[in-house]
Backbone as ProteinMPNN parsed JSONL, in Angstrom:
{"seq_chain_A": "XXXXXXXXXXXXXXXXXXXXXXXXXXXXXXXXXXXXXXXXXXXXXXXXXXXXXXXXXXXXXXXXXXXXXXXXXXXXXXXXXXXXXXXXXXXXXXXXXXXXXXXXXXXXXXXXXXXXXXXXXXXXXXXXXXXXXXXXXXXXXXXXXXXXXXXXXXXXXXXXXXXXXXXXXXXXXXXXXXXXXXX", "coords_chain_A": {"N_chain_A": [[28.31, 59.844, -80.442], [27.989, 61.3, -77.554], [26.156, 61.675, -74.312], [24.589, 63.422, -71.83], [24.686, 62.03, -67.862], [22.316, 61.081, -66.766], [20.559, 61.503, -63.803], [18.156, 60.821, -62.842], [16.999, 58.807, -64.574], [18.261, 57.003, -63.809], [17.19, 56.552, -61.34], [14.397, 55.73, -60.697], [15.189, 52.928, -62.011], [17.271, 51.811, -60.389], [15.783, 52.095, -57.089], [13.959, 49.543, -58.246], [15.796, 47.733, -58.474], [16.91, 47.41, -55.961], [14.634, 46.893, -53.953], [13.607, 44.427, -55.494], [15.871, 42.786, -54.485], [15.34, 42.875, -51.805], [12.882, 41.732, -51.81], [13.505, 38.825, -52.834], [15.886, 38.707, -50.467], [14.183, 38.314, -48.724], [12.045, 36.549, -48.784], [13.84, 34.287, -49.709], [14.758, 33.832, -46.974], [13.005, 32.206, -45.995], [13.327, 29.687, -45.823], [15.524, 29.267, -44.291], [16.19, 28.33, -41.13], [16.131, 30.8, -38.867], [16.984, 32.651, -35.818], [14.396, 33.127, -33.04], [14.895, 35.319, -31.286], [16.005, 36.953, -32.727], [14.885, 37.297, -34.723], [12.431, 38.662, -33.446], [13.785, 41.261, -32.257], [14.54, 42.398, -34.702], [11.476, 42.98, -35.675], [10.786, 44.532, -33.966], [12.78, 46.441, -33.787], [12.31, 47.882, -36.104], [9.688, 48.624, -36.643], [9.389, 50.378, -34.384], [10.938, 52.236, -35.862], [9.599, 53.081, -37.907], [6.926, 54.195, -36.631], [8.769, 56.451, -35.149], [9.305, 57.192, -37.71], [6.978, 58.071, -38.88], [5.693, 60.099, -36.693], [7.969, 62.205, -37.098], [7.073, 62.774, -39.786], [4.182, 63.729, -39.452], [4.914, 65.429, -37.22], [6.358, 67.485, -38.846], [4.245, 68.95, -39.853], [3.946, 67.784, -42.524], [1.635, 66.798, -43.138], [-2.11, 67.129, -43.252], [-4.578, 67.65, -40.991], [-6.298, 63.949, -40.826], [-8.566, 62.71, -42.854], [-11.381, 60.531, -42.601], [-11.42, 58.529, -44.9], [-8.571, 58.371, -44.952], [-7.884, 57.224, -42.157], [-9.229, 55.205, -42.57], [-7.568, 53.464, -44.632], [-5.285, 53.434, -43.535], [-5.766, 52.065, -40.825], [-6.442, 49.609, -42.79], [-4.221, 49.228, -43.754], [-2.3, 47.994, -41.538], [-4.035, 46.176, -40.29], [-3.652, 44.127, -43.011], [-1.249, 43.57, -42.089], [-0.994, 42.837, -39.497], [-3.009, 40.234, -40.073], [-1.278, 38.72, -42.13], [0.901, 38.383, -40.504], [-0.021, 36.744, -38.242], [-0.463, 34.92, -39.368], [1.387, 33.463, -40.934], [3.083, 32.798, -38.705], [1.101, 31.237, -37.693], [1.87, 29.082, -39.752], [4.625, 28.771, -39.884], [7.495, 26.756, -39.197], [8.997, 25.914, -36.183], [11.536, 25.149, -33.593], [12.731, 24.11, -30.619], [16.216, 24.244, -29.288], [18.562, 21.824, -27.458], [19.347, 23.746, -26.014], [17.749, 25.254, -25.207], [17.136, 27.562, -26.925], [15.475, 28.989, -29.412], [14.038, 28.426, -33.041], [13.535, 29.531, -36.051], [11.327, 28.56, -39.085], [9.868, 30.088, -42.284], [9.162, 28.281, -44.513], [7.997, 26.799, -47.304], [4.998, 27.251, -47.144], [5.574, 29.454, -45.961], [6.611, 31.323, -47.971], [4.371, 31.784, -49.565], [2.719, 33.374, -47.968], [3.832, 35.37, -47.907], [3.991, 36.323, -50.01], [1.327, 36.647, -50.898], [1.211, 38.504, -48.696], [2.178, 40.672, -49.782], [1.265, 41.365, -52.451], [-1.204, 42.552, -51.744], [-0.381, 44.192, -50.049], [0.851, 45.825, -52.732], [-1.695, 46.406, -54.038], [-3.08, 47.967, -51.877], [-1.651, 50.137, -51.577], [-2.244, 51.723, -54.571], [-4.887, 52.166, -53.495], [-4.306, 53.723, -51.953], [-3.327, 55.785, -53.391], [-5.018, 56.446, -55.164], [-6.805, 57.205, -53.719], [-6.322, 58.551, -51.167], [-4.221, 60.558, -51.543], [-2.441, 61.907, -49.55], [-1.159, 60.582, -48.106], [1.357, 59.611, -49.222], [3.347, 60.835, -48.272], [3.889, 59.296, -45.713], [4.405, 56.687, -46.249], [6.925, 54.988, -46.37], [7.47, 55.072, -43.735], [4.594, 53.893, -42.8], [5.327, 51.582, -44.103], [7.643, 50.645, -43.017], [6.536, 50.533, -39.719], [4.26, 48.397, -40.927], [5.897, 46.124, -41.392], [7.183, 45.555, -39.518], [5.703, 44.849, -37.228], [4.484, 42.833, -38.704], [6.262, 41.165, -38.293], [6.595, 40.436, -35.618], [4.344, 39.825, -34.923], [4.404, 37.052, -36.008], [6.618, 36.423, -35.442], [6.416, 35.975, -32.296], [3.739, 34.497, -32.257], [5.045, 31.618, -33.326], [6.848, 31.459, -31.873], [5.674, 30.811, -29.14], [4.183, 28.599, -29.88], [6.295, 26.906, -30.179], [7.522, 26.949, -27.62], [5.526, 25.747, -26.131], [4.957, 23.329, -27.615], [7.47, 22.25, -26.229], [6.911, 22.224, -23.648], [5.028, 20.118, -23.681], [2.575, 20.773, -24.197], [0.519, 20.748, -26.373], [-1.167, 22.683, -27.758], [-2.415, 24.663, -30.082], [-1.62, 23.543, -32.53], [1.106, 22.435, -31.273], [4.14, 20.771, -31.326], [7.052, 18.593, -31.291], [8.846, 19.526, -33.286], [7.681, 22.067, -34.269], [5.002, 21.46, -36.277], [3.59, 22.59, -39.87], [0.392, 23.785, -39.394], [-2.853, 21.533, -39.681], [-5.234, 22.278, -41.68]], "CA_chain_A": [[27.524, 60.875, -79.798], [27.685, 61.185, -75.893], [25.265, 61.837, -74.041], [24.541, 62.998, -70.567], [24.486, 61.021, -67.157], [20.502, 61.426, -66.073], [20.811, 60.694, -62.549], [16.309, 61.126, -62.426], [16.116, 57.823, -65.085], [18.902, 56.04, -63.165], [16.528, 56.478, -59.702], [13.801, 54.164, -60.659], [15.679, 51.581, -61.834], [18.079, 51.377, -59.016], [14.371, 51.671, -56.656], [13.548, 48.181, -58.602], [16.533, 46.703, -58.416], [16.873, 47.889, -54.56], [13.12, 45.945, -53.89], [13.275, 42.873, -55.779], [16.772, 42.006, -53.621], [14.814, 43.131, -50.532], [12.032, 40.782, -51.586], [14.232, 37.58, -52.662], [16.103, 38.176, -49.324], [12.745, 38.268, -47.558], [11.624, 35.326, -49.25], [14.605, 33.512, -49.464], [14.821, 33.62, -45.734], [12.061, 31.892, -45.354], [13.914, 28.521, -46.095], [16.57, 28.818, -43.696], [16.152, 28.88, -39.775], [16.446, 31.761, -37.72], [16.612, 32.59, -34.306], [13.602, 33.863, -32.735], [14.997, 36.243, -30.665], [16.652, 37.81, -33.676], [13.439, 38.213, -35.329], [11.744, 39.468, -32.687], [14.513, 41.968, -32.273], [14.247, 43.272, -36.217], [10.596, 43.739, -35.345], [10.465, 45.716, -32.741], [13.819, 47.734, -34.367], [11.562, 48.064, -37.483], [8.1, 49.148, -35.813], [10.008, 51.913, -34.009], [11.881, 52.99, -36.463], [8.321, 53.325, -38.484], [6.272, 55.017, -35.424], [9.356, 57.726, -35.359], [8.808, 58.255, -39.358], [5.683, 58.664, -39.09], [6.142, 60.84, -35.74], [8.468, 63.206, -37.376], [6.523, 63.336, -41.004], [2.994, 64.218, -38.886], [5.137, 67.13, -36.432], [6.64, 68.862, -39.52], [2.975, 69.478, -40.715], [3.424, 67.485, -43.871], [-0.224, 65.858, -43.13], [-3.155, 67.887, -42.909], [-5.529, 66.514, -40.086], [-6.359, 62.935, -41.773], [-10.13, 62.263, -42.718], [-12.04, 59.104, -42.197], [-10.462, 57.593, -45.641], [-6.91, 57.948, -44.407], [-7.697, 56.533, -41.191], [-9.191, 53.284, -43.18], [-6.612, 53.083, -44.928], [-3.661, 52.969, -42.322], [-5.709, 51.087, -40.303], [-5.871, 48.188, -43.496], [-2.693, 48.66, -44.395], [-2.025, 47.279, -40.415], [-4.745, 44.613, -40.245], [-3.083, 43.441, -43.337], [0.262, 43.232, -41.76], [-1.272, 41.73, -38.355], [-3.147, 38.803, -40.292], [-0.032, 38.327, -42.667], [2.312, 37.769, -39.155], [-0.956, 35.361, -37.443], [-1.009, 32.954, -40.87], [2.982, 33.552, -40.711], [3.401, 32.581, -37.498], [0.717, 29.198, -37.724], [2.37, 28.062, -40.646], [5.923, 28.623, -40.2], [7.676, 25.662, -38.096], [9.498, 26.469, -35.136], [11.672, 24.042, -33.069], [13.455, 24.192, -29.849], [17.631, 23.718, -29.238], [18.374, 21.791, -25.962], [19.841, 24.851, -24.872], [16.274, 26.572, -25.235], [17.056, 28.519, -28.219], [13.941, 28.661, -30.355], [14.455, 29.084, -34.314], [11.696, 29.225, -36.901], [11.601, 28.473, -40.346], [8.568, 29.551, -42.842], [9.089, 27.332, -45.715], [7.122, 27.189, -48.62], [3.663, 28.239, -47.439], [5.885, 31.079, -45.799], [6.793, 32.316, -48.674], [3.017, 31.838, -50.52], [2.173, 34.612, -47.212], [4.888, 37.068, -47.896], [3.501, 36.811, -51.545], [0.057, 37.334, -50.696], [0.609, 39.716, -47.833], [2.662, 41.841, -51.322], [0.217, 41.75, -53.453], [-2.387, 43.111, -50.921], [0.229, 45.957, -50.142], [0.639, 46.984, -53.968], [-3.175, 47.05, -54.014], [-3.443, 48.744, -50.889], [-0.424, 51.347, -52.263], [-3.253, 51.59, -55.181], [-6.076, 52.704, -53.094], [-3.868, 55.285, -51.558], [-2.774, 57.127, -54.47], [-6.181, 57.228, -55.606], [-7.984, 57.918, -52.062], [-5.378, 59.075, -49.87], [-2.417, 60.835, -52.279], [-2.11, 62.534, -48.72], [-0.647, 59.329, -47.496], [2.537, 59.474, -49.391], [4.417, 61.38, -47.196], [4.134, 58.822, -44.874], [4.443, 55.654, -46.966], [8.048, 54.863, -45.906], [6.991, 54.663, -41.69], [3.628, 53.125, -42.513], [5.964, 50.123, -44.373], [8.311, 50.09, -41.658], [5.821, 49.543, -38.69], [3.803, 47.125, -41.514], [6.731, 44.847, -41.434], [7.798, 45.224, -38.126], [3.934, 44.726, -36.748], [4.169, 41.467, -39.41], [7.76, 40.078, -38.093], [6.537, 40.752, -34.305], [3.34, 38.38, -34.535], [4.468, 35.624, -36.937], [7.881, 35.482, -34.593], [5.274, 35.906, -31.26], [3.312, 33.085, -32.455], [5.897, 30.24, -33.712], [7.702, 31.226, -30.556], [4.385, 30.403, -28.679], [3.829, 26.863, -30.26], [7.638, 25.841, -30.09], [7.482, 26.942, -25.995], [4.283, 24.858, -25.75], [5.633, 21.533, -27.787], [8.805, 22.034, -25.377], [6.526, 22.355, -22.374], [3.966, 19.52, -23.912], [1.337, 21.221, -24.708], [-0.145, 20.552, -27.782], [-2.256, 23.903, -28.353], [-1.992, 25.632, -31.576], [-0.476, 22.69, -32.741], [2.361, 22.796, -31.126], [4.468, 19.575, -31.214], [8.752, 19.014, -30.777], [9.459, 21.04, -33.812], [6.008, 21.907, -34.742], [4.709, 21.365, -37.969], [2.424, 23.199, -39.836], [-1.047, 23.176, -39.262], [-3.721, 20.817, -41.111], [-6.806, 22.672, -41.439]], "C_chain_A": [[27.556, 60.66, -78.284], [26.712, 62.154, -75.474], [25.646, 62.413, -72.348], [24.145, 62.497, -69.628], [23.321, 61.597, -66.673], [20.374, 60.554, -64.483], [18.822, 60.543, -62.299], [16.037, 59.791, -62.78], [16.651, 56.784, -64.492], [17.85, 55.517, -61.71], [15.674, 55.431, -60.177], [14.36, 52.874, -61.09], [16.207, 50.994, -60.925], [17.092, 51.223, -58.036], [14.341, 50.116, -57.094], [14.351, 47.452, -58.38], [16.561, 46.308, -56.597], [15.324, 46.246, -53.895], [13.246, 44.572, -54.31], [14.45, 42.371, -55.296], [16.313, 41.831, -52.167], [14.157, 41.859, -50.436], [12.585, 39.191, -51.688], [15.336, 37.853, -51.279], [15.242, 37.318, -48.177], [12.598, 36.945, -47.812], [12.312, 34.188, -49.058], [14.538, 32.858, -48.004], [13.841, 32.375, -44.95], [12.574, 30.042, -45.485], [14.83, 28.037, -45.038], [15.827, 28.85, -41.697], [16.715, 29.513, -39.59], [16.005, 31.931, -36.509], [15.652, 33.028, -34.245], [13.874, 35.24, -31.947], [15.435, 37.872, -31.741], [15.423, 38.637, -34.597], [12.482, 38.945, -34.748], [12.65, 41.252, -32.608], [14.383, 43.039, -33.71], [12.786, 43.872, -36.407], [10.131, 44.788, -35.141], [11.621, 46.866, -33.277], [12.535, 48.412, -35.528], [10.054, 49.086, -37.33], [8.784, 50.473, -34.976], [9.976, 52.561, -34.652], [10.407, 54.026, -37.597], [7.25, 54.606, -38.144], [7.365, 56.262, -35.909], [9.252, 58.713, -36.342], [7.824, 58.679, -39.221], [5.701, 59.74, -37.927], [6.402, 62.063, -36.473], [7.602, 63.872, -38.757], [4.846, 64.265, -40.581], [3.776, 65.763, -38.31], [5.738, 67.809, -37.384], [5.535, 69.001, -40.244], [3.21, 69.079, -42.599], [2.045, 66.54, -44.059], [-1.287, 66.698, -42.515], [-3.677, 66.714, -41.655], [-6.351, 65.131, -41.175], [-8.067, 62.913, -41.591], [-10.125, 60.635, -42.993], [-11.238, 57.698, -43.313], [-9.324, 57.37, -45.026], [-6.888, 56.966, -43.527], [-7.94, 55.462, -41.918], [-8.551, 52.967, -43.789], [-5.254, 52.541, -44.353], [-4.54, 52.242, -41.561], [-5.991, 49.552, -41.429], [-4.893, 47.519, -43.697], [-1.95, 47.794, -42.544], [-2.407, 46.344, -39.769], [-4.255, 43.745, -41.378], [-1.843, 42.604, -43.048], [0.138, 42.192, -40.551], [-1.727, 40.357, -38.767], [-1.905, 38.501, -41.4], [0.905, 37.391, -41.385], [1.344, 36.795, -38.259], [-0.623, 34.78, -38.33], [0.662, 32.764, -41.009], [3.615, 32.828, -39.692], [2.803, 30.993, -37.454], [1.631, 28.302, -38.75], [4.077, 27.623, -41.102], [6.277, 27.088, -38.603], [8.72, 25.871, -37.221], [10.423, 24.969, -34.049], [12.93, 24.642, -31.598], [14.771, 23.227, -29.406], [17.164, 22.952, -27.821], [19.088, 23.013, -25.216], [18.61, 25.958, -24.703], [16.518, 27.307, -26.372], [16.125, 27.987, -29.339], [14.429, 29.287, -31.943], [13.36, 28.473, -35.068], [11.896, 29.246, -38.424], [10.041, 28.938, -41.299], [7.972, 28.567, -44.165], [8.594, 27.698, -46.638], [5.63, 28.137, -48.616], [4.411, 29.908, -46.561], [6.036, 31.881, -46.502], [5.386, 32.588, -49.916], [2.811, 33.129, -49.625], [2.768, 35.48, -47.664], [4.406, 37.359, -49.014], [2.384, 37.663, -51.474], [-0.225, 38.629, -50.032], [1.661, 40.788, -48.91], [1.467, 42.227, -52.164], [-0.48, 42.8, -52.561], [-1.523, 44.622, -50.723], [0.154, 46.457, -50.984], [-0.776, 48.002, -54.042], [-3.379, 48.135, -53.084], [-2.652, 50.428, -51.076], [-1.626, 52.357, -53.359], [-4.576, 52.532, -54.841], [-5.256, 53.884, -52.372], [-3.764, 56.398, -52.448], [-4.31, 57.755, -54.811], [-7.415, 58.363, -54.732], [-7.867, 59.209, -51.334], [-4.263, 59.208, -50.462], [-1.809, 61.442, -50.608], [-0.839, 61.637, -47.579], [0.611, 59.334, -47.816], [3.458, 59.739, -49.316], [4.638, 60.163, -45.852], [4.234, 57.282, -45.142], [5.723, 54.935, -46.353], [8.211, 54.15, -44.52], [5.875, 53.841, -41.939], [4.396, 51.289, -43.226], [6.923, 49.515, -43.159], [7.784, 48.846, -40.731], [4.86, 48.501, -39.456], [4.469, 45.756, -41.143], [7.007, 44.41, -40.251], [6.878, 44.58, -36.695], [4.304, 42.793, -37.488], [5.169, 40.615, -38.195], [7.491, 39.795, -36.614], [5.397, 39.387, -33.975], [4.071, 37.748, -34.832], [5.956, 35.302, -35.734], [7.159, 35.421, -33.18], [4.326, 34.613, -31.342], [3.974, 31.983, -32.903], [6.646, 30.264, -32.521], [6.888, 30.967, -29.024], [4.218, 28.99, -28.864], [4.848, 26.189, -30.161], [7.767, 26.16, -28.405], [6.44, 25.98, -25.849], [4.473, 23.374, -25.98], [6.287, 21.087, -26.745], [8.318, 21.718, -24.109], [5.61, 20.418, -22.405], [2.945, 19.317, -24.06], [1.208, 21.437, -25.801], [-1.246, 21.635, -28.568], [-1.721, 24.43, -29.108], [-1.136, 24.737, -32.466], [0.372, 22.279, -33.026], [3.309, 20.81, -30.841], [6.025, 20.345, -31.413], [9.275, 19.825, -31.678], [8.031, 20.821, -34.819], [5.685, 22.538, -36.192], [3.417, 22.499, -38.454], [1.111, 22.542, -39.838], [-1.93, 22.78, -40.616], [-4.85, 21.475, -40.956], [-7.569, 22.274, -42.671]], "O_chain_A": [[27.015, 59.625, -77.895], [26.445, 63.203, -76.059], [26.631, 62.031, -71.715], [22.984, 62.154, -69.852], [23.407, 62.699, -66.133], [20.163, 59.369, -64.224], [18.492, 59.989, -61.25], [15.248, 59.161, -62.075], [16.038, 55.718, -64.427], [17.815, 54.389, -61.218], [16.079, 54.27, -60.119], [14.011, 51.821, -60.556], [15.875, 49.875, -60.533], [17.146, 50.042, -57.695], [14.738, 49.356, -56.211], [13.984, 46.33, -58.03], [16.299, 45.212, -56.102], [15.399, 45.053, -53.6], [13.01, 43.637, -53.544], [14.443, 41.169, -55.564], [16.716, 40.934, -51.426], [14.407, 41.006, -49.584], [12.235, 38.369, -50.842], [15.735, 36.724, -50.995], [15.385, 36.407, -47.361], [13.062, 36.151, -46.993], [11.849, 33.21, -48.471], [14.322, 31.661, -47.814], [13.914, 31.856, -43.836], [11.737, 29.257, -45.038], [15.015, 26.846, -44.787], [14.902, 29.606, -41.399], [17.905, 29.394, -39.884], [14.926, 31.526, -36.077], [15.378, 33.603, -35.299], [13.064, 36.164, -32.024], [15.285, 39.087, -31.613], [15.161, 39.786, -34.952], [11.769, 39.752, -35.346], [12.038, 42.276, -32.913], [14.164, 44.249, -33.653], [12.614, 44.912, -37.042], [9.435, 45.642, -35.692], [11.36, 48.065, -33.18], [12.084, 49.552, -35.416], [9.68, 50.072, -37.965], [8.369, 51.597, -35.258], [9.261, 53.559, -34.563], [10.363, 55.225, -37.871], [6.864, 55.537, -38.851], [7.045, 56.994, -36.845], [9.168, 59.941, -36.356], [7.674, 59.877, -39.462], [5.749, 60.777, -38.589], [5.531, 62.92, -36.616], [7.433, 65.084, -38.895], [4.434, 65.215, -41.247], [3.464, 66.884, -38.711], [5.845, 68.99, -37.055], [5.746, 69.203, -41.44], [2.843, 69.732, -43.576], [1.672, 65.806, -44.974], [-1.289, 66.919, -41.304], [-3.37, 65.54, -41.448], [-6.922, 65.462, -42.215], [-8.69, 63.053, -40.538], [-9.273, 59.847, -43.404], [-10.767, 56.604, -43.003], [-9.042, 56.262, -44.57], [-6.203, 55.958, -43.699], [-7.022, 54.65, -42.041], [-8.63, 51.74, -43.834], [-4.5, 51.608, -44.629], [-3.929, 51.176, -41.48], [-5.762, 48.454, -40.921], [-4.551, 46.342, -43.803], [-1.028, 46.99, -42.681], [-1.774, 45.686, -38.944], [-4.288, 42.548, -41.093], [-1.479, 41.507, -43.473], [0.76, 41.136, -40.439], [-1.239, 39.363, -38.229], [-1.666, 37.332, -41.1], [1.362, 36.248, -41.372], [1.949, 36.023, -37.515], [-0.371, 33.631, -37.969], [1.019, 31.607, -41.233], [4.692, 32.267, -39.893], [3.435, 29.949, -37.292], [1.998, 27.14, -38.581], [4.599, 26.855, -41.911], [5.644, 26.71, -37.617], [9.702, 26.093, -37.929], [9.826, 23.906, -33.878], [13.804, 25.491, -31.774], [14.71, 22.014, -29.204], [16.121, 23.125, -27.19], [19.298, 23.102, -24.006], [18.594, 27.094, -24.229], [15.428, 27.766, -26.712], [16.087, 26.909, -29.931], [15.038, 30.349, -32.073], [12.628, 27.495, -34.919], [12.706, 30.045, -38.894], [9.068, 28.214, -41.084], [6.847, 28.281, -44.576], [8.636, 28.884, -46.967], [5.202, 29.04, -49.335], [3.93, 31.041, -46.571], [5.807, 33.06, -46.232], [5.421, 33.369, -50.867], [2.697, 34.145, -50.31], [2.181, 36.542, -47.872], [4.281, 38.554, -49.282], [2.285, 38.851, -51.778], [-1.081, 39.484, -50.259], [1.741, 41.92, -48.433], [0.951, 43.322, -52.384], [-0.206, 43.979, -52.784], [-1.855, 45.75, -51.089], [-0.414, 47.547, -50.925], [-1.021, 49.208, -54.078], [-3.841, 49.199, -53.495], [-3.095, 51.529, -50.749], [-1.875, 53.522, -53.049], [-5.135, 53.34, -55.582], [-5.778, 54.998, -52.322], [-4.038, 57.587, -52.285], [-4.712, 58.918, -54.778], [-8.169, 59.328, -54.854], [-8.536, 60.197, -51.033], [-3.32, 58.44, -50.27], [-0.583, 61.384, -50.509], [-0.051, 61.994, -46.703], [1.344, 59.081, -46.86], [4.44, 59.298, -49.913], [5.605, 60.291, -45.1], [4.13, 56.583, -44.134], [5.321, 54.029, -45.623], [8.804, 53.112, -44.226], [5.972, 52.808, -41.277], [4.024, 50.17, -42.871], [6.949, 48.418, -42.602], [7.968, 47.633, -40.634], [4.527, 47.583, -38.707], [3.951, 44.705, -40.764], [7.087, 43.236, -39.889], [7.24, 44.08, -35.63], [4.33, 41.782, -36.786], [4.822, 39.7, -37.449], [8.159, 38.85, -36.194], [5.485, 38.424, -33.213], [4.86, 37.555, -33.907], [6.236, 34.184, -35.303], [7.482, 34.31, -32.761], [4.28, 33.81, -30.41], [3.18, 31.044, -32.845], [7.106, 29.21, -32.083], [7.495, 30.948, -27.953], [4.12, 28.256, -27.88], [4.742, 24.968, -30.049], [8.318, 25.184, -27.897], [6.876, 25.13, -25.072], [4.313, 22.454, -25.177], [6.075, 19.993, -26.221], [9.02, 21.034, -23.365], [5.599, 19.669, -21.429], [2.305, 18.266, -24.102], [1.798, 22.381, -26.326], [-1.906, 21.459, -29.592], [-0.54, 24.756, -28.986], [-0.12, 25.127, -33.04], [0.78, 21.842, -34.102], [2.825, 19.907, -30.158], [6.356, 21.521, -31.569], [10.028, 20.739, -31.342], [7.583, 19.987, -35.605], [5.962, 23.538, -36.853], [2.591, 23.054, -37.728], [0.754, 21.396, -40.108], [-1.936, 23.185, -41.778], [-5.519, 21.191, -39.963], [-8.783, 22.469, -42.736]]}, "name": "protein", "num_of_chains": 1, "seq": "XXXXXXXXXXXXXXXXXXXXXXXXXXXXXXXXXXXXXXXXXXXXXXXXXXXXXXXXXXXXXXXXXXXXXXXXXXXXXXXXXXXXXXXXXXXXXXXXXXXXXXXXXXXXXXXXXXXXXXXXXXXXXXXXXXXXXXXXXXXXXXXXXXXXXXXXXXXXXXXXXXXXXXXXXXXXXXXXXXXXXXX"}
């Protein structure tokens, strides 16, 4: 018996598969050093690119004027992303080349954050549908600048404490390739 090709049941799977390589890159990454400049760079590409979506999805009038929910919502979904990239940033370890080139690693508790700051997105995904379905036109840009907001602190702060070791200043504690913090 043949059948035909359903390109509708193929889409979510390929979606899942798409995501959980995204997220074991993400994750993965967090093992290896990278430059800082590079991550700063994917940031700030990322957070643009976000702002513009959202930009263009607001001027073709697919968003009514947003009420008070929406706004608390986009602004959680961006205090999540800002304390994700602060606890990102203390706990990843950062060390400076002698040629000055700064590269940051987040290790293990980096990748406990990226977990945590997931979860909190699904949830937060969660309270949209139910709150704010109005939101999901703009879901796409508000992940963008999420990530790009995250990648901007957490590489802003490890590139903060590895300038400070290098200098000899010990604030945020910053040491020659600075460890994470004991609290």
């Amino acid at each position: 018996m043949h059948t035909a090709f359903d390109a509708q049941s193929l889409s979510p799977a390929i979606t899942v598969v798409v995501v959980l390589l995204v997220l074991y890159r993400i994750l993965s990454q967090q093992l290896t050093w990278r430059p800082l400049a590079r991550l700063l760079r994917l940031g700030a590409i990322l957070a643009v690119l976000g702002v513009v979506s959202i930009g263009t999805t607001v001027g073709t009038g697919h968003l009514s004027v947003p009420h008070s929910t929406t706004v608390l919502l986009v602004a959680l979904m961006l205090v999540t992303s800002a304390i994700g990239g602060l606890a990102l940033g203390f706990v990843s370890r950062a060390r400076t080349a002698a040629d000055g080139t700064v590269t940051i690693r987040g290790g293990g508790l980096g990748i406990a954050v990226w977990v945590v700051v997931i979860a909190l997105r699904i949830g937060e995904s969660v309270l949209v549908s139910v709150f704010a379905p109005e939101l999901a036109a703009l879901s796409g840009g508000l992940l963008l600048l999420s990530i790009g907001l995250l990648r901007l602190l957490s590489a802003g702060v490890a590139g903060l404490r590895a300038r400070r070791a290098a200098a000899g200043d010990h604030g945020l504690h910053a040491t020659a390739v600075a460890p994470r913090p004991t609290w």
